[in-house]
N, C-alpha and C positions, 0 to 999 in steps of 0.2 A: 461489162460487169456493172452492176449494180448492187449495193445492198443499204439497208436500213440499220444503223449502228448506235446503241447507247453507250455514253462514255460516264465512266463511273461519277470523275467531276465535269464542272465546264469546262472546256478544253480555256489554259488563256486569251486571256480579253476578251472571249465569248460568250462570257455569262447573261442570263443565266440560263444558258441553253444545253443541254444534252442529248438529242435526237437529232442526230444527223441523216441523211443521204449520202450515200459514198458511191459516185458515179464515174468512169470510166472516161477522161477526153477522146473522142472516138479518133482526131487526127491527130496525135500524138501517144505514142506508147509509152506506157511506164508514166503519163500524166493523171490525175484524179483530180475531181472538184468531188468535196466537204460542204452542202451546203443544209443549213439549221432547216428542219420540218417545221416549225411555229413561224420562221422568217426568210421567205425568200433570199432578202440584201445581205444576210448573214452567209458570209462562205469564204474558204478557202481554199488554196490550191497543195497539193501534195502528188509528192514523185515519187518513185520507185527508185531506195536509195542506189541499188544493183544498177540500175541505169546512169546514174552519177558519180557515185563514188566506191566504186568496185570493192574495193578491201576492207568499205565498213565494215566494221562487225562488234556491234554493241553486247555487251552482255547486260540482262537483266538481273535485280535482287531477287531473290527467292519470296521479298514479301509484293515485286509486284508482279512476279509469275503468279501468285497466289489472288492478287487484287482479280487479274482477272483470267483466271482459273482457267491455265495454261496448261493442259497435260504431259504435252510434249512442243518440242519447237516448232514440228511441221504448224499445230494449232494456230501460229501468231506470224500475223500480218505485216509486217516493218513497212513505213510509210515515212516519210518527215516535209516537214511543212516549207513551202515554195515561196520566194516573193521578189517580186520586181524592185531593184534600187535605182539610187544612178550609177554604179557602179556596175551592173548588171545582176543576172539572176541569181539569187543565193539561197541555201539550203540551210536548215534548222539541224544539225547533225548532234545534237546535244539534248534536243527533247523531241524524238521522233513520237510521232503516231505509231500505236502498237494495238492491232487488230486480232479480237480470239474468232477467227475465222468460222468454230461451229459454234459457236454463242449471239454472234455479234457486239456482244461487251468489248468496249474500246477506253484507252486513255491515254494523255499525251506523257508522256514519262520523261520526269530528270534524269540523264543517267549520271549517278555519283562517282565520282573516283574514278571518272574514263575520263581523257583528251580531246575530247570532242568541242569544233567551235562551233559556236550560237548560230554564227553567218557563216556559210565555206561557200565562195564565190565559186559560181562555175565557167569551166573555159568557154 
């Protein structure tokens, strides 16, 4: 899988960049590299939260179903962003990446008023 994704803002600490590449790690399933069209060196890594933490299940606001013009749920993408500690691998479960799959309109989203932590270490 491959696609080409603009995201409404910079995603953080990305700026000021919006045109990503959204490519598929071929030896790892449920992995993706996020890397910036303008910058090579610019990228991140993002999982398939279904692959990590099965019972997520974020809900969105109505104003950012609307940001990026969500029809229905099948439309959007749930991704959240990966990173190496010393503690081990951890997961961004509190501002996933959310993809409108027939657009490519993308943004990293707060979610408000849910339990979700920033880092959720995985086993």
């Amino acid at each position: 899988m491959s696609a080409v994704l603009q995201f409404v803002a910079p995603p953080p600490g990305l700026s000021p960049h919006t045109a990503f590449e959204l490519d598929q790690v071929s030896e790892v399933d449920g992995l993706f590299s996020l890397q910036a069209l303008e910058d090579a060196s610019v990228r991140l890594f993002l999982v398939d939260p279904r692959d990590v933490a099965p019972d997520y299940a974020p809900v969105l606001s109505d104003e950012q179903t609307d940001l990026l013009l969500l029809l229905s749920p099948d439309d959007a993408l749930l991704l959240v962003v990966a990173q190496l500690t010393a503690d081990g691998l951890g997961v961004n479960l509190l501002a996933p990446v959310v993809v409108n799959q027939r657009t490519g309109v993308a943004a990293q989203l707060i979610l408000e008023g849910q339990d979700f932590p920033l880092r959720a270490l995985l086993p």
